[in-house]
C-alpha positions, 0 to 999 in steps of 0.5 A: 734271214731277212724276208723276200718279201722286204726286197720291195721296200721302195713305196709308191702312191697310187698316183705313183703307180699309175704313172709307172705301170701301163705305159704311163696310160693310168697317169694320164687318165687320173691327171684328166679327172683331177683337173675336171674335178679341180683337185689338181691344181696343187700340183699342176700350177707349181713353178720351180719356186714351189709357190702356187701360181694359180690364175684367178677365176675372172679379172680381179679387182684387188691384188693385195689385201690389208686386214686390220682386225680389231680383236674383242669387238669394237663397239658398233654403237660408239662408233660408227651406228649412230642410235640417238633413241638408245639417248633418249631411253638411256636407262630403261629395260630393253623391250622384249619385242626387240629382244624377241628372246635371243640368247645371251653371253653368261656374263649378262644373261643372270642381269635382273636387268638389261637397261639400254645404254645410249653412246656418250660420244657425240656423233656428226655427218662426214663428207659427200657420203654423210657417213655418221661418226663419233668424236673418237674418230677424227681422222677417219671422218676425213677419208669416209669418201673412200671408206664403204661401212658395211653395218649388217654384219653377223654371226653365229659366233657370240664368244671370242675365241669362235668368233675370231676363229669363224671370221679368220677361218670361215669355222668356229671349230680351229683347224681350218685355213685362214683366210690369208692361206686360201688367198696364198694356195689360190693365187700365189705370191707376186715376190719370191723373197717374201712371204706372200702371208705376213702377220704383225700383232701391236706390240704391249697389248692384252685382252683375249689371246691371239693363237698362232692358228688363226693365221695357220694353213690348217690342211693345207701345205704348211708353206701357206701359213703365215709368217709373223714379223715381230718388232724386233731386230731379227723380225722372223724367228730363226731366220738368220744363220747360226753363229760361224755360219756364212751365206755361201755355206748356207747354199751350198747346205740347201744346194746339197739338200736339193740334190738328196730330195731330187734322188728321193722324188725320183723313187717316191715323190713326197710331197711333204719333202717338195714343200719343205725345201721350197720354204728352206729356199724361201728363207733363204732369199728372205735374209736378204730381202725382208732387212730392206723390206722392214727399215722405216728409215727409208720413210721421209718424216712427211709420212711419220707425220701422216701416221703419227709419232707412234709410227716411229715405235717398232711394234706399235699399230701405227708402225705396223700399218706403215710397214703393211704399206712398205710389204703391199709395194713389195707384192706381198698377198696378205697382210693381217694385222691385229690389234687387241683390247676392244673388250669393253665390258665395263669403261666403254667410254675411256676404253673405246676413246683409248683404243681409237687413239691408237688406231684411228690416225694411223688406219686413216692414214693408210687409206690416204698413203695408199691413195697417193701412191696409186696403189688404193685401187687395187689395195683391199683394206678391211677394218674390224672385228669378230663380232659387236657389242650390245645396246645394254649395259652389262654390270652398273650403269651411269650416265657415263661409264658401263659396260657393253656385252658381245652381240653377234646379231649386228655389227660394224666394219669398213673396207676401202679401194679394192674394187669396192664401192667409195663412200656408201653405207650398206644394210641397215640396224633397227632404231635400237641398234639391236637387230638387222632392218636392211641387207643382212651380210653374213661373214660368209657373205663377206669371205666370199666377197673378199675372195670375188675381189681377188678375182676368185669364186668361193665355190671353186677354191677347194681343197680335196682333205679327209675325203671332202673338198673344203673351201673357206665359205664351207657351203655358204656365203653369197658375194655382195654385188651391191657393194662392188663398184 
């Protein structure tokens, strides 16, 4: 005999409860507090489409962001910080002093000996900016007037799986929201046929590992993670219809599945149910909409010249890069592209000249295809990696190949349009290109300068999980206004 007690099967949240019982007066009052606290936004700011349609905190200067990362570590030193006393002692102990005791990797710490290593690539002033470069870069020394190169960047992170995570997820711990997700949950998406969260890696690269976390929504509601486009004829897996399967009777499925969570929202609002539908939708207008959205025969052969003849390969970085230029037309939020093999513990030289010839025309060009359209002023484009390389050698030295090790304590990246300001160089390393002299920037400093472009305040984006509100910075990180124009 069944139990009394199981006639009252039909479960409520708290929320639930309050909006039902008492005229509806404890909903009220729950509702007033979530917004004062900021925790209702999730809720709050929801369209029919599902997506979060939150406003931003202050006029934005960006609308879209462009992520470049450059996964390994490029080498700061090779490229853009320019250290001729590392020439001139070429060979020779890293002194103490300068050292001043900081830890290494284990790949280098057991070294009998840490000899400086100065660059074998020679390096020239660009532009009205002056901004130094080496040879490797080419086609970047002609748009370093719009490029800011931010050369006081650090980390805690000395590792890669850390660093990358840290620097995509303001942790080193995985688990938390990328950096793409908290743009998704903060200010929503500008088209609702496409993903506002795209990812595409380079095609045929090796080196560290790219876990799908590193774009994943962590706690917050999976429909901000990111969504991954492969060079491949069907771009996101699962997407198109089973065999047998037509468009209408697609609908109508999705339509009948709407219907069945309307009949349970009414007697249990879930969440989970209310998130699931809004990406079957999603997927549904991304059938029709991403085919037009990744077909670069559209492109005029004027454009391929601009990004090169490697544009013309599916998968390849300069592919990827022209189609983050085709998905920023289309609105979409955040585009994160990665491309691996900046490890250079041994062949420096030939690594880095290998990697520049892959990447630089192309990153180049971007700037440039962005610029001629109109779209560079409100387009966010960052270029980098998770952390620096060191000024000694790792393993045997010659005057023309060794190896660099990680160093988290200075780095290099770029960014351009945005908001930022054109054609400066901030913070500053030491003559030996080992520690930071000038303007330190930390990457919570740069998570939360990147989100104040967007037009959002760092300490005002959170999310309410386990107890605790959340946010990208944690409790740190402090905007760079010097760099805003």
């Amino acid at each position: 005999m069944q139990h009394h007690c199981l006639q009252y099967a039909a479960a409520h949240s708290r929320r639930d409860f309050l909006q039902r019982f008492g005229l509806g007066l404890g909903g009220i009052a729950l509702s007033d507090l979530l917004a004062r606290q900021g925790l209702a936004q999730e809720n709050s700011a929801e369209g029919e489409s599902g997506m979060n349609v939150g406003a931003p905190h202050f006029p934005a200067k960006a609308k879209r962001v462009i992520f470049l990362f450059q996964s390994g570590g490029p080498s700061q030193l090779d490229l853009f910080d320019y250290k001729p006393v590392l020439n001139e002692r070429h060979g020779t102990e890293l002194p103490d002093s300068v050292r001043g005791g900081q830890r290494l990797t284990g790949m280098s710490a057991n070294q009998a000996s840490l000899p400086l290593a100065g660059s074998t690539f020679k390096f020239q002033q660009h532009g009205e900016s002056g901004a130094w470069l080496s040879e490797t870069l080419p086609h970047l020394s002609k748009v370093v007037d719009d490029i800011c190169f931010v050369k006081s960047l650090h980390t805690e992170a000395i590792n890669h799986g850390p660093g990358v995570t840290f620097i995509q997820t303001g942790s080193m711990l995985p688990g938390r929201p990328c950096l793409g997700s908290w743009l998704q949950y903060g200010l929503g998406t500008e088209n609702q046929d496409l993903p506002a969260f795209v990812v595409m890696l380079t095609k045929g690269k090796s080196g560290q590992p790219l876990a799908s976390r590193l774009w994943g929504n962590g706690f917050l509601p999976s429909r901000y993670q990111g969504v991954q486009f492969r060079p491949e004829k069907d771009p996101v897996l699962y997407l198109g219809n089973p065999g047998g399967l037509a468009a209408e009777q697609r609908r109508h499925m999705l339509d009948a599945l709407s219907d069945l969570s309307q009949i349970s929202m009414r007697t249990n609002a879930d969440p989970l149910i209310e998130n699931n539908i809004a990406q079957y939708e999603l997927a549904f207008r991304m059938q029709q909409a991403i085919p037009e959205a990744v077909d670069l025969s559209e492109e005029s052969e004027q454009t391929f010249e601009l990004y090169g003849e490697a544009a013309k390969t599916p998968g390849t970085f300069a592919a990827n890069c022209l189609m983050a230029r085709r998905l920023a037309e289309r609105g979409v939020r955040f585009i994160q592209l990665y491309h691996q093999d900046w490890d250079h513990h041994g062949g420096v030289p030939g690594g880095v000249r290998n990697e520049c010839k892959e990447t630089d025309q192309a990153s180049a060009a971007l700037i440039t295809d962005l610029k001629q359209r109109g779209m560079l002023e409100d387009t966010l484009v960052i270029w980098g990696g998770e952390f620096g390389r060191t000024n000694y050698c790792q393993g045997k030295i010659s005057a023309e190949s060794f190896g660099r090790d990680h160093h988290p304590r200075c780095f290099t990246i770029w960014m351009a349009g945005g908001g930022v300001k054109p054609g400066i160089s901030y913070g500053e390393t030491d003559e030996f290109g080992y520690n930071i002299a000038s303007n330190p920037v930390h990457v919570h400093d740069l998570q939360a300068t990147i989100l104040a472009l967007l037009g959002i305040d760092h300490e005002r984006l959170t999310y309410r999980f386990q107890g605790r509100r959340f946010r990208l910075t944690d409790v740190h990180g402090h905007v760079v206004k010097d760099i805003l124009a």
